[in-house]
C-alpha positions as CSV (number, residue, x, y, z in Angstrom):
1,X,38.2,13.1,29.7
2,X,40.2,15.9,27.8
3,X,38.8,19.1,26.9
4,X,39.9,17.7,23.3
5,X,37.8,14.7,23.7
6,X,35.1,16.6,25.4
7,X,34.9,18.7,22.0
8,X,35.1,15.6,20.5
9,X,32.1,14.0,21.7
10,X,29.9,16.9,22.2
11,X,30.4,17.6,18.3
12,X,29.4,13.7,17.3
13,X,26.4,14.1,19.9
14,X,25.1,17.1,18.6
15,X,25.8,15.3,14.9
16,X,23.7,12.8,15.7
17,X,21.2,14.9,17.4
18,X,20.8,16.6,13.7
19,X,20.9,13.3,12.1
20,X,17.8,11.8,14.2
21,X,16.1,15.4,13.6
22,X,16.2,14.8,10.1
23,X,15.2,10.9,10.0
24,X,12.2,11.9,12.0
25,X,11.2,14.8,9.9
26,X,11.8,12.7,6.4
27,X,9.9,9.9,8.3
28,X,7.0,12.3,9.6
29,X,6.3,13.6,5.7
30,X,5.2,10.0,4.8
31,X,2.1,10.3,7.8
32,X,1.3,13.8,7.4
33,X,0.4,13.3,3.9
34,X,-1.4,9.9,4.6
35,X,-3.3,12.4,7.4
36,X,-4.2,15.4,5.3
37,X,-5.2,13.4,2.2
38,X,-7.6,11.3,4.8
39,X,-9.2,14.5,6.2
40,X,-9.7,16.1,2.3
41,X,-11.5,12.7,0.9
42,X,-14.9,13.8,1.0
43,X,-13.8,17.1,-0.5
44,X,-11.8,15.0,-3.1
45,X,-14.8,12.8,-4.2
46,X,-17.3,16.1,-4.6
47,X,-14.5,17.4,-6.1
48,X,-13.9,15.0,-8.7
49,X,-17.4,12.7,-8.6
50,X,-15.6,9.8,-8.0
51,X,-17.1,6.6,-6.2
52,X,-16.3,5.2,-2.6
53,X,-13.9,2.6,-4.4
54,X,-12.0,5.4,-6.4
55,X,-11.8,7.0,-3.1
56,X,-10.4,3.9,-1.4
57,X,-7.5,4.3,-4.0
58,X,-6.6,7.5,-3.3
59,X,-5.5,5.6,-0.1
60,X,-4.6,2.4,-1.5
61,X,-2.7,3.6,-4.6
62,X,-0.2,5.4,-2.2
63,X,0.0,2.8,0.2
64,X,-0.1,-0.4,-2.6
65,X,2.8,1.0,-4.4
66,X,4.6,1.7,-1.1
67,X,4.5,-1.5,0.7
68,X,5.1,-3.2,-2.5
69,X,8.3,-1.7,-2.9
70,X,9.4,-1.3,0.5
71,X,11.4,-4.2,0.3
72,X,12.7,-3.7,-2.9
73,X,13.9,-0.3,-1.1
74,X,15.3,-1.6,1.3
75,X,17.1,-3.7,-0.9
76,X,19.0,-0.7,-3.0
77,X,19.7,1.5,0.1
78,X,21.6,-1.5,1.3
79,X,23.6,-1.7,-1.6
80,X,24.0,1.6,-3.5
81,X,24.2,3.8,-0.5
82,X,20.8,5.1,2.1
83,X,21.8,9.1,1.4
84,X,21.5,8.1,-2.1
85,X,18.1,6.3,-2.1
86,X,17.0,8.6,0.5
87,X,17.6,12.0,-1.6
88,X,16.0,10.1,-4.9
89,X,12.9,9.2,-2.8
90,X,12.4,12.5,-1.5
91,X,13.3,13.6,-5.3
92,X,10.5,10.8,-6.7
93,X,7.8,12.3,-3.6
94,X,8.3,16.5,-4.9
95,X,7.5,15.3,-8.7
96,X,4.7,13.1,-7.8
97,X,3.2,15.5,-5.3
98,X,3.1,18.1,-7.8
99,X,0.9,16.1,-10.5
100,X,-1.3,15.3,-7.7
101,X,-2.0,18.8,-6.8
102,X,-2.8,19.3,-10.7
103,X,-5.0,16.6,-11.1
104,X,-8.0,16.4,-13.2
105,X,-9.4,13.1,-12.8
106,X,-9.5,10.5,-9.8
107,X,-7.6,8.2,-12.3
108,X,-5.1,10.9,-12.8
109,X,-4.7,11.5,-8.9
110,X,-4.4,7.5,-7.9
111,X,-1.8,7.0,-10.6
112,X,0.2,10.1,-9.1
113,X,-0.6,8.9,-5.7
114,X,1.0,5.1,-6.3
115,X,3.9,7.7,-7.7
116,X,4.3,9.5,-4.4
117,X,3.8,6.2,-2.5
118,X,7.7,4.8,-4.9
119,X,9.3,7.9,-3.3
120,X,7.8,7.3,0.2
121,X,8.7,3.4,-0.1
122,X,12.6,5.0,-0.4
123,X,12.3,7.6,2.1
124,X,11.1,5.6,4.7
125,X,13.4,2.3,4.5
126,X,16.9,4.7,4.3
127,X,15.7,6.8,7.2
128,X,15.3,3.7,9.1
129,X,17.9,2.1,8.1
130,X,20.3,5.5,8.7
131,X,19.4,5.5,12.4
132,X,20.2,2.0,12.2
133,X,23.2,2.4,11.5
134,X,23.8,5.7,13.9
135,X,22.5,4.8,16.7
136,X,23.8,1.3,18.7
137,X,22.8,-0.3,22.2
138,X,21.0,1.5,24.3
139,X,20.9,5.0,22.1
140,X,19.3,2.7,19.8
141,X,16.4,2.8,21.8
142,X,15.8,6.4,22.5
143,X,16.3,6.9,18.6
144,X,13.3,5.4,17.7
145,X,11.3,6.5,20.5
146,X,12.0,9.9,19.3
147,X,11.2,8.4,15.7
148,X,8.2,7.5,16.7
149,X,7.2,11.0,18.5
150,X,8.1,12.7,15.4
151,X,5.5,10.1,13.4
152,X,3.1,11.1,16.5
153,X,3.6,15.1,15.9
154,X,2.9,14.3,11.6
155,X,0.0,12.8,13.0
156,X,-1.6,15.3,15.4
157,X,-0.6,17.9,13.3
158,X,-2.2,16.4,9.7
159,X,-5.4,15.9,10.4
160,X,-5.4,19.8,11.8
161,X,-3.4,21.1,8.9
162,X,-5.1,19.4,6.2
163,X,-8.6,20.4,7.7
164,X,-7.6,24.2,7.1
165,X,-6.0,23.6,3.6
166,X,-9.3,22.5,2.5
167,X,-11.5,24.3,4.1
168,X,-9.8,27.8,3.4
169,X,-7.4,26.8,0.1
170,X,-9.0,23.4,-1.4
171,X,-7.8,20.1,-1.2
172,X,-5.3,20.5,-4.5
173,X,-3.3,22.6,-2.0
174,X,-3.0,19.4,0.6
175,X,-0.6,18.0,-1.9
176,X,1.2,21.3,-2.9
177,X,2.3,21.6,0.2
178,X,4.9,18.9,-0.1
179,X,7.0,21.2,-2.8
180,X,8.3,23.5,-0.1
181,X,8.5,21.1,2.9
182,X,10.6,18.3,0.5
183,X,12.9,21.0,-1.1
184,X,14.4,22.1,2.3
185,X,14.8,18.4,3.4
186,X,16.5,17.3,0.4
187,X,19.5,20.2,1.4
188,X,19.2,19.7,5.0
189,X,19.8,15.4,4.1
190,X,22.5,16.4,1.4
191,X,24.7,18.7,4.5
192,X,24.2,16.3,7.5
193,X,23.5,12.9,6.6
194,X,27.0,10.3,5.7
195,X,26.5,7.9,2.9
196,X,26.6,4.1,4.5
197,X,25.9,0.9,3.0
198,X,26.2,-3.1,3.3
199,X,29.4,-3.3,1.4
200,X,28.3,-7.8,1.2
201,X,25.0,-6.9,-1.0
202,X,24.4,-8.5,-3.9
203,X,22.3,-7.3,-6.9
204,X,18.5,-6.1,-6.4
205,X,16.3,-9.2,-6.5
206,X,14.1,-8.4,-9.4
207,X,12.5,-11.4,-9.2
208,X,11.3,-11.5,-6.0
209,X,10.2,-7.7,-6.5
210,X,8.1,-8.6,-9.5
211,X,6.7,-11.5,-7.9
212,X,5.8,-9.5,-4.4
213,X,4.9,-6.2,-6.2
214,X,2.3,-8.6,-8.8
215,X,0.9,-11.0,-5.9
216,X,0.3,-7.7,-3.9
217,X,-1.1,-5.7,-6.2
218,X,-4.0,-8.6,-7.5
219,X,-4.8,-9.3,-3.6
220,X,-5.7,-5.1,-2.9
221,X,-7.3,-5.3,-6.0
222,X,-9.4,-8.1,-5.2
223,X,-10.1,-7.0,-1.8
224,X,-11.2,-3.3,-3.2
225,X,-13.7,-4.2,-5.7
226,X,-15.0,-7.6,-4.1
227,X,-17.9,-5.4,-2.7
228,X,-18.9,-4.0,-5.9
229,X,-18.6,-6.9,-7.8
230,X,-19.6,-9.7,-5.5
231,X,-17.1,-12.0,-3.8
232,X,-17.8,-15.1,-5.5
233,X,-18.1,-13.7,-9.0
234,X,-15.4,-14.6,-11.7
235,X,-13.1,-11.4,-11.8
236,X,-12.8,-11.5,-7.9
237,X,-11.9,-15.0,-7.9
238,X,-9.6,-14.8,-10.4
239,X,-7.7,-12.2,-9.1
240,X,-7.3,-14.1,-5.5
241,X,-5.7,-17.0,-7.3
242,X,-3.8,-14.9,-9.6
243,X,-2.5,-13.5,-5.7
244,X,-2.0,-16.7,-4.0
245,X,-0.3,-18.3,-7.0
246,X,2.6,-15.6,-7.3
247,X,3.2,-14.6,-3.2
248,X,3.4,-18.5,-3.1
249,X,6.1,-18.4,-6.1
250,X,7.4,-14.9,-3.9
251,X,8.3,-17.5,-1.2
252,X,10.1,-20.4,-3.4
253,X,11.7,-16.9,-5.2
254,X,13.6,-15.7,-2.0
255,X,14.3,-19.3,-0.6
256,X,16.8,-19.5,-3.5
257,X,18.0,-16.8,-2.8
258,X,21.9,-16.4,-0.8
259,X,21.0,-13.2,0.4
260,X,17.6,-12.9,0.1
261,X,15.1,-9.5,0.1
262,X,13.6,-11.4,2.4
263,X,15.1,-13.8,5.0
264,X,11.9,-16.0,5.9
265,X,14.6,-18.0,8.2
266,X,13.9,-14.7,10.7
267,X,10.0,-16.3,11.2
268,X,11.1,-19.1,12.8
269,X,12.9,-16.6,15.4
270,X,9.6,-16.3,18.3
271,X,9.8,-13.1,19.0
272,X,10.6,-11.6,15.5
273,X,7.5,-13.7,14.5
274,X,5.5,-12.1,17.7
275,X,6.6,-8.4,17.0
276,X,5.5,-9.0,13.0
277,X,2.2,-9.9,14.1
278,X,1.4,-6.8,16.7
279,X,3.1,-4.6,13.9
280,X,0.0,-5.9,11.6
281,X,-2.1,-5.7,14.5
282,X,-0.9,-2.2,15.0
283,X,-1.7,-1.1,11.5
284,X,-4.5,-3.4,10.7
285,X,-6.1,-2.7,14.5
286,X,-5.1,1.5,15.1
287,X,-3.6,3.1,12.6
288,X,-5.9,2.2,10.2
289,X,-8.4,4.7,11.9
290,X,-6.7,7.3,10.8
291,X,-8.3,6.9,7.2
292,X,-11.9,6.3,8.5
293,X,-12.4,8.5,11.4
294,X,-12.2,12.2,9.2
295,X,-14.9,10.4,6.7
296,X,-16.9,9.5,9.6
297,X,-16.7,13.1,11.6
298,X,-17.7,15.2,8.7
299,X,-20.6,12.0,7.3
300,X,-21.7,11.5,10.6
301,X,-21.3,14.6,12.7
302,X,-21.3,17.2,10.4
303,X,-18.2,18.6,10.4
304,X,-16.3,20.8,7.8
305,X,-12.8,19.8,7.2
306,X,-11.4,22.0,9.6
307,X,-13.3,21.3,12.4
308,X,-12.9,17.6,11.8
309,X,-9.3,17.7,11.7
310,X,-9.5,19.7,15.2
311,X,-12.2,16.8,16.3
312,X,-9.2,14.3,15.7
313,X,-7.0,15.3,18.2
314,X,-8.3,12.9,21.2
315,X,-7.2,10.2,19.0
316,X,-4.1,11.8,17.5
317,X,-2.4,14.1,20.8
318,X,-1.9,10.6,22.5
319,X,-0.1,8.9,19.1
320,X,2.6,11.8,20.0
321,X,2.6,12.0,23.8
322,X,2.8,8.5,24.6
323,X,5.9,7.2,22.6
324,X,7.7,9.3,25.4
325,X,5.8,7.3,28.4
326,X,7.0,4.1,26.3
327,X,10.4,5.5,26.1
328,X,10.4,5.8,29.9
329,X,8.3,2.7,30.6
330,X,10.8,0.7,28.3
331,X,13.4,0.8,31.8
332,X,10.9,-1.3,33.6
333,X,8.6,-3.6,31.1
334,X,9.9,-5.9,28.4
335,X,9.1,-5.3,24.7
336,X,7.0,-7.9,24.9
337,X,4.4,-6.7,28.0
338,X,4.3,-3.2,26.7
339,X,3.8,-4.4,22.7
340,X,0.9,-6.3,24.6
341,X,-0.5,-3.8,26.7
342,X,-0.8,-1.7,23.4
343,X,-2.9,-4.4,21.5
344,X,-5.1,-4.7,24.6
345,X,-5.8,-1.0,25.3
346,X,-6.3,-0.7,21.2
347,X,-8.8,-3.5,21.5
348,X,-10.5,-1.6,24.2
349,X,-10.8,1.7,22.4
350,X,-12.3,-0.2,19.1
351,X,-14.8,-1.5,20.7
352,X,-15.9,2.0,22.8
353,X,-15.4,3.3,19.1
354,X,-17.9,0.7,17.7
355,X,-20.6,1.0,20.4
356,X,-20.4,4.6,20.2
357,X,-20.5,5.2,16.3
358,X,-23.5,2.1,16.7
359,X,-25.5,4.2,19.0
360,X,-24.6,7.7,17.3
361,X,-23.5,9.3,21.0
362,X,-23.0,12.7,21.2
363,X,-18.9,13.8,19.8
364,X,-18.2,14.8,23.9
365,X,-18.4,10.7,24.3
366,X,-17.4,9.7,21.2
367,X,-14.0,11.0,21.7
368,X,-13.6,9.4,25.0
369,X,-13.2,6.4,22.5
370,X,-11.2,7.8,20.5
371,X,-8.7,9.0,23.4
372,X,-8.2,5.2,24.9
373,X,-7.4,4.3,21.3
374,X,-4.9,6.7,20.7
375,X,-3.7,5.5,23.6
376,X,-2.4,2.3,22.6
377,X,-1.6,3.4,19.0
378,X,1.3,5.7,20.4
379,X,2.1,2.9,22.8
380,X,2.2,0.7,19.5
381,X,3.9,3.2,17.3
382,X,8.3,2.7,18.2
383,X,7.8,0.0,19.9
384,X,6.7,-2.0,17.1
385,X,9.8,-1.2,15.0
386,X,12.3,-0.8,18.1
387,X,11.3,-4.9,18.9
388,X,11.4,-6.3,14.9
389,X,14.5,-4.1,14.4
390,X,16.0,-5.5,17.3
391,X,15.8,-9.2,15.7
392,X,17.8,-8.7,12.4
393,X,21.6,-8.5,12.3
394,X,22.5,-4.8,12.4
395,X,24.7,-4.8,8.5
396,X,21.3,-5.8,6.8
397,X,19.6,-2.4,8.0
398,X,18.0,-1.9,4.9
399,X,16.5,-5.2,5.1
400,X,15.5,-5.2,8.5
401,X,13.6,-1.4,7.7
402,X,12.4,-3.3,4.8
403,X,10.6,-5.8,6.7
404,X,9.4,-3.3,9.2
405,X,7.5,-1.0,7.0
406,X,6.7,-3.6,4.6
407,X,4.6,-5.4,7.3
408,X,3.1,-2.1,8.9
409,X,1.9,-1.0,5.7
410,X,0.7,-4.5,4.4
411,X,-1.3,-4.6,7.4
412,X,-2.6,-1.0,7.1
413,X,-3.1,-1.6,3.1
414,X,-5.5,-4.5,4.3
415,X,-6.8,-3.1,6.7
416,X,-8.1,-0.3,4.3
417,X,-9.3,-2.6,1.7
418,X,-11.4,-5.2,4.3
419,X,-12.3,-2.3,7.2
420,X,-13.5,-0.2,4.3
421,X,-15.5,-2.9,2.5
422,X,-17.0,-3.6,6.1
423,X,-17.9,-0.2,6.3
424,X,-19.0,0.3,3.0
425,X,-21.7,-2.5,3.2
426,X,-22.9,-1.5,6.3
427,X,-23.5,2.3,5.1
428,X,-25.5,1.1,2.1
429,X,-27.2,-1.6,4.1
430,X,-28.5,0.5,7.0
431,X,-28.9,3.3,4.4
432,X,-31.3,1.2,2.1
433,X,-33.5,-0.2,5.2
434,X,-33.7,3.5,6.7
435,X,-36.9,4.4,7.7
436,X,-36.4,8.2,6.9
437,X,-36.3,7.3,3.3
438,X,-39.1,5.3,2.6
439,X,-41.6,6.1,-0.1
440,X,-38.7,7.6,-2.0
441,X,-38.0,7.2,-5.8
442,X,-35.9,4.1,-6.2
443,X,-33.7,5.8,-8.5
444,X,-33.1,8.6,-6.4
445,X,-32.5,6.2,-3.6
446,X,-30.2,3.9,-5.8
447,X,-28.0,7.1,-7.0
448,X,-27.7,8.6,-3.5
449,X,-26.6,5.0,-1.5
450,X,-23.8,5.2,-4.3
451,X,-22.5,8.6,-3.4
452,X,-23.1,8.3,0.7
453,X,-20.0,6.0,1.8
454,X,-17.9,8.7,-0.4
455,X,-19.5,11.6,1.6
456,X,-20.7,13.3,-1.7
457,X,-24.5,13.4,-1.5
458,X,-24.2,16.9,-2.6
459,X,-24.7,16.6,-6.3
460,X,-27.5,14.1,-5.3
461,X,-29.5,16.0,-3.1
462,X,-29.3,19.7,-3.7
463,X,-31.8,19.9,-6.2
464,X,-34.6,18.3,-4.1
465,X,-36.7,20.2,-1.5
466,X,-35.6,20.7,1.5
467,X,-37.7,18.2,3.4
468,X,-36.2,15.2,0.9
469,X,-32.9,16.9,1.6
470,X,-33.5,16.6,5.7
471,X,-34.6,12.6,5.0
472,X,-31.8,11.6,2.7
473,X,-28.7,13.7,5.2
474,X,-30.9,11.9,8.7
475,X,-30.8,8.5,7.0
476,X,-26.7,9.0,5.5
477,X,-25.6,10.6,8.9
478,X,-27.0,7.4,10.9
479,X,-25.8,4.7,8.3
480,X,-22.7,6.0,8.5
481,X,-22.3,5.6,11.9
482,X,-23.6,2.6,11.7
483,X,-21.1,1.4,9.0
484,X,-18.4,3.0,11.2
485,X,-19.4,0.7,14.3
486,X,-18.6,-2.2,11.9
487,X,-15.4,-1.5,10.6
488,X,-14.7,-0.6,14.6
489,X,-14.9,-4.0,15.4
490,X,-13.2,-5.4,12.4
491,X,-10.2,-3.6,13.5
492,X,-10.9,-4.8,17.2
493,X,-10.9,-7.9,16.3
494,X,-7.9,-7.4,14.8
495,X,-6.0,-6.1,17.6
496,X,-7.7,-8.5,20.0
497,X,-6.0,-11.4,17.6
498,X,-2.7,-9.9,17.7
499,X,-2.5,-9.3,21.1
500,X,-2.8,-12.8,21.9
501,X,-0.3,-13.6,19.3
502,X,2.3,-11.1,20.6
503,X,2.2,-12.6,24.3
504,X,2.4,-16.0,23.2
505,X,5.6,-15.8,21.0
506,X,7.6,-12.4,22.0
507,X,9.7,-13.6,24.2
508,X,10.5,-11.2,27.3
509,X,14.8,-12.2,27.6
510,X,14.8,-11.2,23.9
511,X,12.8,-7.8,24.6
512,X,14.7,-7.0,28.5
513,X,13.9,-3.5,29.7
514,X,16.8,-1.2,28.7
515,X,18.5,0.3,32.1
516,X,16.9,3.8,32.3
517,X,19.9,5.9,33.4
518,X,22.5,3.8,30.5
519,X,19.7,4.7,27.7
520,X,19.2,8.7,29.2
521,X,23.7,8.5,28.9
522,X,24.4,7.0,25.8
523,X,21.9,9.3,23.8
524,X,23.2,12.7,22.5
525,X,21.7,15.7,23.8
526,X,19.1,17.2,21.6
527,X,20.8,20.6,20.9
């Protein structure tokens, strides 16, 4: 090679290098917010007095209007350009991060939350869909194994971060924090990122985005508010056919379609079908821990904000450290064993989770738990989107992101809503039957099992004396836990399912390890 060409290629390499730095970083923003919003909940619902299902929209409002769109996202950045959707998302995310920082009410913060979760839907699907069209072969690969360590750092890092924010600044400042870290990735995007599209896209489907985004929306909503209101009463039911009856016209929508949002032809493909269902058992099985174990450390164990976001790293440190094992263990094992593997070492850290939070063990053992399934989540975490990206034709990268991130999320928003009725249920249950509280006043007893899933027994119980006070916190610290265990093996369930799933249809020629030395050549130096 000529020192010309030598220049040559070092300058694309180090181009590239920049590129991925920036897709990871745009990509990490999404997770650290999820992270630090989970860690401020109980802060949020003191804050604001709002009620465990209020809180579970705090979640669910990002993540709703996120996976709804995702497609729909995917969709535009195909056709009007993936800088372009990419700098309006992170645009959309600044605005709506603002008005969540300034909000007044919980109704207030959910409806800027679903906001912030229209810019994410953007954000995420171009990023993808921009190292999708970077990166080929075997630097494909390394690309999103460094995608998914950046994910991994966003979440060791937001549990920590937004445990100090609170603590020290309040929880308003957990969204203010965005303003900053969004302005300097909007310039850095504008200076290194090219514009690319899929020149054969037609116009956005609104159809089938109406029809998804509706369907979607009445499901969550059902799922949310079936504890409260009782699964079999009207409103519940009502909403559930209301969700059937549109995703079912979703599915005539797009079969019409010539280039659909959504190629359903793809789930007839084995292993795309395999890798779809151990990216919902990856979300729905692991990642949906993320939400419930800060609510749990400071409900159960007594931890302030900052120490619980410390308290998370067993289960965080390995979501960032082992992408890089899979990126090395990807030269030796099909997609399909270590996508496996995952499920199974994720099923094994559930249930440690749920016989631990049952039996209220000491944190020490607890967070042995907690280590095994962090394990598997960062096993789970690129290798979920490197195997169903792998499937779709690379000039539909905006669809293939699309159907990435829509199923991870779709899986994690469902995971919320059932894990978190699962807990909730269990909390009041145990709560209720608690010996510590009998011969109580009913109404005291009644007002303070509505505030204890939330973590706000403070406006309950600070006017009583101090030995009510001990009773109440001894009977909320143990149904929690208890509540906890249950949701634990909800989500092991889950992953056990999944795992089962994955082996059965991934198929291992599809998923071939990628020669180690070809993968370590072909990808730019990080410079």
């Amino acid at each position: 090679m000529t020192k010309p060409e030598r220049i040559v290629a070092s300058e694309g390499g180090r181009k590239k290098s920049l590129i991925l730095i920036t897709m990871g970083l745009v990509s990490s923003l999404i997770m650290l917010d999820s992270n630090i919003v989970a860690v401020a909940l109980p802060s949020i619902a003191r804050s604001l007095g709002a009620s465990f299902a209020e809180i579970e929209w705090v979640v669910s409002a990002y993540i709703l209007a996120f996976a709804a769109l995702l497609l729909a996202a995917g969709s535009y950045a195909d056709k009007h350009g993936r800088k372009l959707a990419m700098l309006i998302g992170i645009g959309i995310f600044t605005l709506a991060s603002a008005l969540c920082g300034l909000a007044t009410s919980a109704l207030m913060l959910n409806l800027s939350r679903a906001l912030q979760g229209v810019g994410a839907s953007l954000l995420l699907t171009a990023s993808l869909a921009v190292i999708n069209h970077t990166f080929v072969g075997t630097e494909r690969a390394k690309a999103y194994a460094f995608w998914g360590a950046c994910l991994g750092v966003a979440i060791t890092c937001g549990p920590i971060i937004g445990g100090v924010i609170t603590t020290l600044f309040g929880w308003r400042w957990a969204f203010l924090l965005n303003l900053p870290i969004c302005t300097v990735l909007f310039i850095v995007a504008c200076k290194v990122v090219e514009e690319s599209a899929d020149h054969e896209a037609k116009r956005l489907d609104y159809a089938g985005i109406f029809s998804f985004s509706v369907g979607l929306f009445f499901l969550i909503w059902a799922l949310i508010d079936g504890n409260n209101a009782g699964w079999t009463s009207e409103v519940i039911v009502v909403r559930l056919t209301i969700a059937c009856a549109v995703l079912v016209a979703f599915y005539f929508i797009e079969a019409r379609q010539v280039r659909p949002m959504v190629d359903f032809a793809l789930f007839r493909q084995r292993t795309f079908l395999g890798s779809a269902f151990a990216m919902v058992g990856y979300a729905g099985g692991a990642q949906v821990l993320i939400f419930f174990l800060p609510l749990l450390l400071q409900n159960a164990y007594d931890f302030t904000p900052a120490m619980a976001g410390l308290a998370m790293l067993p289960f965080a440190l390995p979501m960032f450290l082992t992408p890089r094992l899979g990126a090395s263990l990807g030269s030796r094992y099909s997609g399909r064993t270590l996508l496996t593997v995952g499920l199974v070492v994720t099923t094994v850290g559930n249930l440690a989770l749920s016989v631990f939070a049952s039996t209220h063990v000491t944190y020490p053992v607890f967070a042995c738990g907690m280590l095994v399934a962090g394990i598997g989540a960062g096993l789970l975490n690129s290798e979920t989107a490197k195997v169903m990206q792998g499937a779709v034709p690379a000039q539909r990268a905006g669809m293939a992101s699309g159907i990435s991130a829509t199923t991870r999320f779709v899986g994690l928003l469902l995971g919320v809503a059932v894990t978190g009725a699962v807990l909730s249920m269990g909390v009041v249950r145990r709560f209720l039957s608690s010996g510590a509280i009998q011969g109580l006043a009913p109404d005291l007893v009644a007002r303070a099992a509505k505030r204890v899933a939330s973590g706000d027994l403070h406006g309950v119980i600070e006017t009583l004396d101090r030995s009510i006070q001990l009773r109440i916190h001894s009977a909320a610290s143990t149904a929690f836990a208890g509540g906890f265990g249950d949701a634990s093996l909800v989500a092991a369930i889950v992953a056990s399912v999944s795992a089962v799933l994955t082996f059965m249809l991934v198929q291992a020629v599809d998923t071939a390890p990628v020669a180690r030395g070809a993968a370590v050549e072909a990808m730019p130096v990080m410079e």
